[in-house]
C-alpha positions in Angstrom: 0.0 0.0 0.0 1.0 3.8 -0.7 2.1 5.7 2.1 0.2 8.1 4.1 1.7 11.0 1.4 0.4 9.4 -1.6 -2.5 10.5 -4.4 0.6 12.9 -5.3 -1.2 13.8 -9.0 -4.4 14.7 -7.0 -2.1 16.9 -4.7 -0.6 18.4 -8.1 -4.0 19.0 -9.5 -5.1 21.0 -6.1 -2.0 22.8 -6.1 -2.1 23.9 -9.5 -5.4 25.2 -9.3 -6.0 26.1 -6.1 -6.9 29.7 -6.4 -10.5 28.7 -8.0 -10.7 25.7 -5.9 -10.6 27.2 -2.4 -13.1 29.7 -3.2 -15.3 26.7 -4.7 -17.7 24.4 -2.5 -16.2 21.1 -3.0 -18.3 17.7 -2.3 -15.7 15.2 -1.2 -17.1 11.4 -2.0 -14.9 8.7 -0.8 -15.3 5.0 -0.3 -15.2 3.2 3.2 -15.8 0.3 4.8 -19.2 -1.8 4.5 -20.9 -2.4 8.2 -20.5 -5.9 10.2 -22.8 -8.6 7.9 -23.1 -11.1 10.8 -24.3 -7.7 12.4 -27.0 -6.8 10.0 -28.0 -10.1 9.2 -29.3 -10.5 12.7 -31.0 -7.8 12.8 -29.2 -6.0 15.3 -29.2 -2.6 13.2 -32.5 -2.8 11.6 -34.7 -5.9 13.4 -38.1 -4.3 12.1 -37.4 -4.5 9.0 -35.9 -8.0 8.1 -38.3 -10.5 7.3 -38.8 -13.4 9.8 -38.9 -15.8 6.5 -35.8 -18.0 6.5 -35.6 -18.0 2.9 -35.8 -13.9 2.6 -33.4 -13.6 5.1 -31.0 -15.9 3.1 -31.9 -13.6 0.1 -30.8 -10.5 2.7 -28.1 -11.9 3.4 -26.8 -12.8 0.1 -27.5 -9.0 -0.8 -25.0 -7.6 1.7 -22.4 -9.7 1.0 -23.1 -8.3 -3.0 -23.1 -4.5 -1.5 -20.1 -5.7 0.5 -17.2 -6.7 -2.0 -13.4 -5.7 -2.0 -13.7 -4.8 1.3 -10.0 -3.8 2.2 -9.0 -2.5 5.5 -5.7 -1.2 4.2 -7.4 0.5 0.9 -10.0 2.7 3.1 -7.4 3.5 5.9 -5.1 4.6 3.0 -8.0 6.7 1.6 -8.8 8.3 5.1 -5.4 8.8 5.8 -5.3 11.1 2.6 -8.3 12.8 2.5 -7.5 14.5 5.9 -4.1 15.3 5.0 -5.2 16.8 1.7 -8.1 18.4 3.7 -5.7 20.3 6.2 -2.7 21.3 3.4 -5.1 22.8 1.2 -7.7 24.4 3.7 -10.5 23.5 1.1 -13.8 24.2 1.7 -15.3 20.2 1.4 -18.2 18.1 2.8 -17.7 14.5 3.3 -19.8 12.2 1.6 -19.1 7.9 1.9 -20.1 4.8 0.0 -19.5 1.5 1.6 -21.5 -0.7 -0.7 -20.7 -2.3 -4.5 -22.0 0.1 -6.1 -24.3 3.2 -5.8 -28.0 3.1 -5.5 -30.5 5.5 -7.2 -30.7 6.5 -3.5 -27.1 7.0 -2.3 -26.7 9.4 -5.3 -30.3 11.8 -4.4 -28.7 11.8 -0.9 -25.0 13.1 -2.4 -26.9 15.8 -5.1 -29.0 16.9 -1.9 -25.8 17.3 0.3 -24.2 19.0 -2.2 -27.2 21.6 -3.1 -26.9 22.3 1.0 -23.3 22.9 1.0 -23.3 25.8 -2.4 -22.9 23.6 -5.1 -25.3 24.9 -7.9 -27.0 22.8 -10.9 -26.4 23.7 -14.3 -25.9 21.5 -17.4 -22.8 21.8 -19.8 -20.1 23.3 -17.4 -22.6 26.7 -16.5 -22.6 24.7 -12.4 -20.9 25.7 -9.9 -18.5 23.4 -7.5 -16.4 21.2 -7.7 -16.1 16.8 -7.0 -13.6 14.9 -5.9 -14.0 11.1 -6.3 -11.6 9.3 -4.1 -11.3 5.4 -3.7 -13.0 2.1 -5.5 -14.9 1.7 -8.2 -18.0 2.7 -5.9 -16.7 6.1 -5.3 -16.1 7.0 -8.5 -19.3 5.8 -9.9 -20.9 7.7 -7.0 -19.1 10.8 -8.0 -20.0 10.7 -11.6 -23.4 10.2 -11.5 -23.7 13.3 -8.9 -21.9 15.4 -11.0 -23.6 14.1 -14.2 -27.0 14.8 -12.2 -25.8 18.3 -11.3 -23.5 19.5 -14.1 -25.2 17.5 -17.1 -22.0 15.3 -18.6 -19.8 18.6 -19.6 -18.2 19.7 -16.3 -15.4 22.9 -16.4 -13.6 24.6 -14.0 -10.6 27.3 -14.4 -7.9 28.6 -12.3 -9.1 32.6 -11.6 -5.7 33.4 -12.0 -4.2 31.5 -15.1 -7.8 30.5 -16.5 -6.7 26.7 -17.0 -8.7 24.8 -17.8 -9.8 22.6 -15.1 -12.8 19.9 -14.1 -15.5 20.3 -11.8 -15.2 16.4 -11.4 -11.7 15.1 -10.3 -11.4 11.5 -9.8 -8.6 10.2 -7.8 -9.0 6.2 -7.7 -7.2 3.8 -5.0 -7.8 0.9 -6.1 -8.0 -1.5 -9.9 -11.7 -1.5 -9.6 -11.3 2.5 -9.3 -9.0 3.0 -12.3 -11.5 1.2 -14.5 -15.1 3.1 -13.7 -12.7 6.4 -13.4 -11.6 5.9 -17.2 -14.2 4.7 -18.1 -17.3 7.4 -20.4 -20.1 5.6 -20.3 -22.8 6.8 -17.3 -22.3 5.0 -13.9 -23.6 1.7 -12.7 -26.0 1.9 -9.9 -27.7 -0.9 -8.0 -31.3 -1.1 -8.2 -32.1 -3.1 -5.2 -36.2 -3.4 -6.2 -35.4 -4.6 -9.4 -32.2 -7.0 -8.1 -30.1 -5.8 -10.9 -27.8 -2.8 -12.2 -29.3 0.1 -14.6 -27.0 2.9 -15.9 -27.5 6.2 -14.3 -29.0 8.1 -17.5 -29.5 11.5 -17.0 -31.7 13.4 -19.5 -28.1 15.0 -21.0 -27.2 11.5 -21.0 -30.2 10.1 -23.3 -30.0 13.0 -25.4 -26.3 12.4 -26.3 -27.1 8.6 -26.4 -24.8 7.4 -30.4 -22.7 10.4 -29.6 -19.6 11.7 -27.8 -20.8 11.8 -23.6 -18.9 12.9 -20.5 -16.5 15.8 -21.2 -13.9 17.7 -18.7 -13.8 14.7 -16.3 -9.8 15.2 -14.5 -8.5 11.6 -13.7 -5.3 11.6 -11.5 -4.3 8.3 -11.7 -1.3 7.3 -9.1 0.9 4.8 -10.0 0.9 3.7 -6.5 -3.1 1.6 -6.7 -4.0 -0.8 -4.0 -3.6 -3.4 -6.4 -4.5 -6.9 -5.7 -2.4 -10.2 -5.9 -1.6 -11.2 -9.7 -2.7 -14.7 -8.7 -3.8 -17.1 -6.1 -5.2 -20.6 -5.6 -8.9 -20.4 -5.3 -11.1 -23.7 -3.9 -14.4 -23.3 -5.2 -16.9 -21.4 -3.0 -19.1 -22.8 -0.4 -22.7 -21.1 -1.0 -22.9 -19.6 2.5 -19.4 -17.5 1.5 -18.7 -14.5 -0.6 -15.7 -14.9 -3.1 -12.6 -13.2 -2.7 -11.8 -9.7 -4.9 -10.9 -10.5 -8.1 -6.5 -11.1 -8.9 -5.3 -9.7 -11.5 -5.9 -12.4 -13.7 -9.5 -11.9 -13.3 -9.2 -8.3 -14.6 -7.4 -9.5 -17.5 -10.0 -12.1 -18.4 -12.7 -9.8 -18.0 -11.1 -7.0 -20.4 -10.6 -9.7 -23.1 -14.5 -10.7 -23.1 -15.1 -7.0 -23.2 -12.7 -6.4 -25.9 -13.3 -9.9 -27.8 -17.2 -8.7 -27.8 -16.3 -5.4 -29.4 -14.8 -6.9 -31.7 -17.7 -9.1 -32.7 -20.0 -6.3 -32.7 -17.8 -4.6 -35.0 -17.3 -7.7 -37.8 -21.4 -8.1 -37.6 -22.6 -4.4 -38.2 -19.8 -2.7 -40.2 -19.6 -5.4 -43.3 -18.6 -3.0 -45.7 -16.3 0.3 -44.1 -12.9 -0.9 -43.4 -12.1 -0.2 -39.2 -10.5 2.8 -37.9 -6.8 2.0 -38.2 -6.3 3.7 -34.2 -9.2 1.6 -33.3 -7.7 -1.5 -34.4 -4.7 -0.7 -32.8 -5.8 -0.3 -29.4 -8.1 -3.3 -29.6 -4.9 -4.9 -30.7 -2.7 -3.4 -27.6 -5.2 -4.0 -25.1 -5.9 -7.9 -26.1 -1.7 -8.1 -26.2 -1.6 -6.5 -22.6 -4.2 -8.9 -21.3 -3.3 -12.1 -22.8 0.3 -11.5 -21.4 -1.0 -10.9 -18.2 -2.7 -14.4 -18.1 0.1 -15.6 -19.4 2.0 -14.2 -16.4 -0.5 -15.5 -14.2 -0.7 -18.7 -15.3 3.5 -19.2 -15.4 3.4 -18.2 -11.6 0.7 -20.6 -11.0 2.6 -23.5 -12.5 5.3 -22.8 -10.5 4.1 -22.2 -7.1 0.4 -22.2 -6.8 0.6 -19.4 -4.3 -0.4 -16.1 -4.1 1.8 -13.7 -6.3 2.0 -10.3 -5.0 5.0 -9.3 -5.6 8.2 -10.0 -7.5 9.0 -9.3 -11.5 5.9 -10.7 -13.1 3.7 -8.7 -10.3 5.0 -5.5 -11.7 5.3 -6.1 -15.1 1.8 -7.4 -14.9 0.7 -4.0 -13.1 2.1 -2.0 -16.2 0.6 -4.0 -18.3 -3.1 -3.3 -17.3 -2.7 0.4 -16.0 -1.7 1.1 -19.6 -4.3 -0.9 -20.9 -7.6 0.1 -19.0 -7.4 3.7 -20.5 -7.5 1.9 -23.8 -10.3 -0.1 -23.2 -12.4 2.6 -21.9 -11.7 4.4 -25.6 -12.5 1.3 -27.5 -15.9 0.6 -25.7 -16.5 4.2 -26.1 -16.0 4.3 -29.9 -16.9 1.2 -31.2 -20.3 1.5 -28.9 -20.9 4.3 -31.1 -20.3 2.7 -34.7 -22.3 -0.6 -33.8 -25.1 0.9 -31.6 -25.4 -2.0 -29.5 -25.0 -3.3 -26.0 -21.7 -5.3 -24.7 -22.8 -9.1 -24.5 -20.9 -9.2 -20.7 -22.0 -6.3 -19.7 -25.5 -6.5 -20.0 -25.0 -10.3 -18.7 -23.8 -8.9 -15.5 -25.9 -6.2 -14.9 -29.3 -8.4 -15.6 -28.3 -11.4 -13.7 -25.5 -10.5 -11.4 -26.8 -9.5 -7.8 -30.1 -11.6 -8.0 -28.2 -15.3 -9.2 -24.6 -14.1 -8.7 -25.0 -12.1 -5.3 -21.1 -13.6 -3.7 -19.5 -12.2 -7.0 -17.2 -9.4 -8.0 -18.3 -7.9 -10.9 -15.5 -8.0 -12.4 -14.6 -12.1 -11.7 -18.1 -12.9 -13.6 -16.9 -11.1 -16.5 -14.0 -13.0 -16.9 -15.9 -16.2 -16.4 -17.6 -15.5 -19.2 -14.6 -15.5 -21.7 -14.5 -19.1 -22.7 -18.4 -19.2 -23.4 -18.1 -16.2 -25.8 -15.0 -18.0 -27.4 -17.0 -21.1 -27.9 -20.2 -19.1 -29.3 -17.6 -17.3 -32.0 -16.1 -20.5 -32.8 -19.8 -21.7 -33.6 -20.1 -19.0 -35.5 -19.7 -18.7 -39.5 -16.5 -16.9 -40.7 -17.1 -13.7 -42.9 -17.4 -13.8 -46.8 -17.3 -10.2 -47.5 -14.4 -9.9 -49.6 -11.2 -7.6 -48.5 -12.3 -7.0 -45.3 -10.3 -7.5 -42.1 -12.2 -9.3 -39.3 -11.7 -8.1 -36.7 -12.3 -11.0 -33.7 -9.6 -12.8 -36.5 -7.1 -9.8 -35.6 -7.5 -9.7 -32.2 -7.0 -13.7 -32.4 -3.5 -13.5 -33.9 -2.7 -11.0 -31.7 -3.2 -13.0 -28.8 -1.5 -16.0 -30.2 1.5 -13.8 -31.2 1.3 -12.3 -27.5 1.5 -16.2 -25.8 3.6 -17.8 -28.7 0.8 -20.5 -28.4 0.7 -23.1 -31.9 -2.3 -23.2 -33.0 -1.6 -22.0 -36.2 -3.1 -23.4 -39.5 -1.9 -22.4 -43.2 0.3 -19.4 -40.7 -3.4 -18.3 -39.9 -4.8 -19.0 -36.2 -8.4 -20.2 -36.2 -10.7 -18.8 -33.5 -11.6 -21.9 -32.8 -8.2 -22.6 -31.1 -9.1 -19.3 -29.0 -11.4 -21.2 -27.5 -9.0 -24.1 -26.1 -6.6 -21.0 -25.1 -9.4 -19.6 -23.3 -11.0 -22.8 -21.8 -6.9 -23.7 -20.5 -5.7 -20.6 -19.3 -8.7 -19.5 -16.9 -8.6 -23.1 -15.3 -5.1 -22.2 -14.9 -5.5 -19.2 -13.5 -7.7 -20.2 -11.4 -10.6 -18.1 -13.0 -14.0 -20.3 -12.0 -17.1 -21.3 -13.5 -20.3 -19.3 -13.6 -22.0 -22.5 -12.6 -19.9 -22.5 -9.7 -20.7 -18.9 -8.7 -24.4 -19.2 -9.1 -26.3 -18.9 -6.1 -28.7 -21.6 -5.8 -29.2 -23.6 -9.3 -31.4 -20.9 -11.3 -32.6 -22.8 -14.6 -31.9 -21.0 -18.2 -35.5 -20.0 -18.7 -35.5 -18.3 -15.3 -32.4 -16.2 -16.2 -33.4 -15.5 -20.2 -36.9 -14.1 -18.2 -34.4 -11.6 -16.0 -32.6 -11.0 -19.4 -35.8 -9.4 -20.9 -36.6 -8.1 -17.8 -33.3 -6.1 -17.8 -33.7 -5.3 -21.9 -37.6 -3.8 -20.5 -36.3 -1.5 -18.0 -33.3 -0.2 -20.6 -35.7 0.4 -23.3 -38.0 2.5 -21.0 -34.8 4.6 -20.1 -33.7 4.8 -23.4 -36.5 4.7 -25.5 -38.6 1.8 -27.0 -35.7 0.2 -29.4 -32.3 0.9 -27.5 -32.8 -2.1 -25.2 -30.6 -5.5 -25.6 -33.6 -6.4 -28.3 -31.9 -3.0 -30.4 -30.3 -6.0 -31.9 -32.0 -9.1 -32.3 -28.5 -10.6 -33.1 -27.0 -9.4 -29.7 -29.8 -10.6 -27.9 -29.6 -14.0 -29.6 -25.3 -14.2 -28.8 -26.2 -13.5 -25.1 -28.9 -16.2 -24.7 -25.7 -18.1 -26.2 -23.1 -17.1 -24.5 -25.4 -17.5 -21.2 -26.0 -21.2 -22.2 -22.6 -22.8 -23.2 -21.3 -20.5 -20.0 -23.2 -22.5 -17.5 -22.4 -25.5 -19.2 -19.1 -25.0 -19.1 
């Protein structure tokens, strides 16, 4: 962990900036730890309003361990530690403002956009608001702080220096942790927990649906230390009793999960743009970000091979760190532009946010995407190959990238076939110790139960959104993720 004198580029940012800041009201949203579950499972803090029904209680239960994930001691103590420091070397004025859970609910964020309204921070949409937020923490902090500044600001936020007139942001994020590097970089609106529903709906604010197919979230400030609480590159994981929440996810997992993201994108890409050749920088960083990640898991799985213990440290933990703090940033700009040229939703994505804290409650979001890769490699492999003549696919680049990446040989006629992605896929997350989603599932939920929370999910999208910007948008996507869902659990 960083030392007490960390979040230096946040520091930088203050310091550089700090005539406008001191005279501007400052909402300061950090992330801390969840409350005691044996505590609030027995009713100790709230004994009115649990349900005396075994089974509801189990389902209680199971939903605080979901709001309760990557709970690290060390990661919020580090957090405090800097927020007061930064607090008393800057003399800012700042209200506090902390989120313990998963992820933010439609309720945390009224709460934070009512705080802040009390302390001086004034609405306006595209940069004309006044005040400035600071995001400091997980993934849950930062998602918190974006959707409170995309509720008060609209999703253009601006700031200058009165003395210099730089340009600034009137949201800074400052993330802690890997979770936190990934919702801070990424453009698309925050995740929030809908806890009536069971299931996670992005926060679209009416700027947000009006710039739906077009360039969103503009003057956000991310100070990104290299000093992240970043978890272990690997370790040994038994497979989970039902009564126990997993683990965060290793670095592994992160890797995994970007590839089903990226490999996804890539499909998306082959089946709506049949005739325009890709953006050459587009192809590129789908290419870097697929070379980053395999070599991660590649990492992981030499360590694994060699000790089966937890790796966090040495010179495959750091090369591994570069590796995915140069290729998050990356990822977030690939999902952000090709979301844009295919118009659709992202196959894991919309996997995890239907079914994840209903069937999936003792999972990190990010380990159940990167269970998913192997059943999205199997579906592509399934899948015919393109005829269209001249163009690139682009699920075949990303392919030979990755093969290049491990020096695996599955080569035919010096071309890989996706069909040996799958094998890679299938070998490398049992040897990373990457489980099953029918290992993480809680209970034994049947296919036509979780396809019925599927069109559920694509429902409550399409009434955000509009009538045909659901899943069903594309009766393609919607058919992959039945897919995908199927040869996942089967796996």
């Amino acid at each position: 962990m960083a030392s007490a004198t960390a979040l230096q580029p946040l520091r930088n940012y203050i310091r550089q900036n700090i005539g406008h800041l001191r005279a501007t009201p400052c909402l300061l949203i950090s992330s801390s730890p969840p409350p005691s579950i044996s505590t609030a499972v027995a009713g100790t803090k709230n004994p009115d309003g649990l349900s005396k029904d075994e089974k509801q209680q189990q389902q209680h239960k199971q939903q605080l361990k979901f709001q309760q994930q990557q709970n690290d001691p060390k990661t919020h103590a580090f957090v405090q530690r800097n927020i007061q420091s930064i607090q008393l070397e800057f003399n800012l004025r700042t209200v506090p403002c902390t989120i313990s859970s998963a992820f933010p609910t439609t309720g945390s964020v009224n709460e934070a956009v009512s705080l802040a309204k009390r302390f001086g921070l004034k609405e306006g949409q595209f940069g004309s608001g006044d005040g400035l937020i600071i995001g400091i923490g997980s993934g849950a902090a930062m998602d918190l702080a974006k959707a409170v500044a995309d509720s008060l600001f609209g999703n253009k936020s601006s700031c200058k220096d009165g003395n210099n007139q730089q340009e600034g942001g009137s949201l800074v994020l400052a993330p802690s942790t890997l979770g936190g590097f990934m919702a801070a970089s990424s453009n698309t609106p925050s995740l929030l927990l809908d806890t009536k529903e069971e299931m996670i709906l992005p926060h679209l604010t009416s700027s947000w649906t009006a710039a739906l197919g077009g360039h969103c979230r503009q003057g956000t400030v991310v100070t990104m230390d290299q000093q992240l609480s970043l978890p272990p590159l690997y370790y040994p994981q038994q497979p989970p009793k039902r009564s126990e929440s997993l683990p965060g996810p290793s670095m592994a997992h992160y890797a995994a999960a970007m590839l089903s993201i990226l490999i996804d994108a890539a499909r998306a890409l082959d089946e709506s743009n049949t005739q325009q050749p890709i953006d050459t920088v587009l192809l590129e960083d789908m290419k870097a970000v697929a070379s980053a990640s395999a070599s991660v898991l590649k990492l992981a799985a030499k360590e694994a091979n060699e000790s089966n213990t937890t790796v966090q440290e040495g010179d495959s933990y750091a090369t591994a760190q570069q590796h995915l703090l140069s290729a998050i940033p990356r990822l977030s700009a690939v999902v952000d532009q090709s979301s844009h040229l295919t118009h659709g939703s992202s196959v894991p994505q919309s996997l995890a946010n239907a079914l994840l804290p209903q069937y999936f409650p003792s999972c990190h979001l990010v380990t159940y995407l990167a269970c998913i890769l192997p059943g999205l490699c199997e579906s592509l492999a399934t899948q015919p190959a393109s005829n269209v003549e001249g163009k690139v696919s682009v699920v075949e680049e990303l392919t030979e990238t990755i093969f290049s990446c491990i020096e695996d040989g599955g080569k035919t006629d010096g071309k890989v076939q996706v069909a040996s992605l799958l094998s890679w896929a299938s070998q490398i997350t049992e040897e990373t110790a990457i489980p099953t989603m029918a290992s993480l599932a809680f209970g034994t939920p049947d296919i036509n139960t979780l396809t019925g929370s599927l069109d559920s999910y694509d429902a409550l999208v399409g009434s955000m959104t509009g009538a045909n910007a659901g899943i069903r948008a594309s009766s393609d996507d919607f058919a992959v993720m039945e897919d995908v869902l199927h040869r996942s659990l089967n796996r």
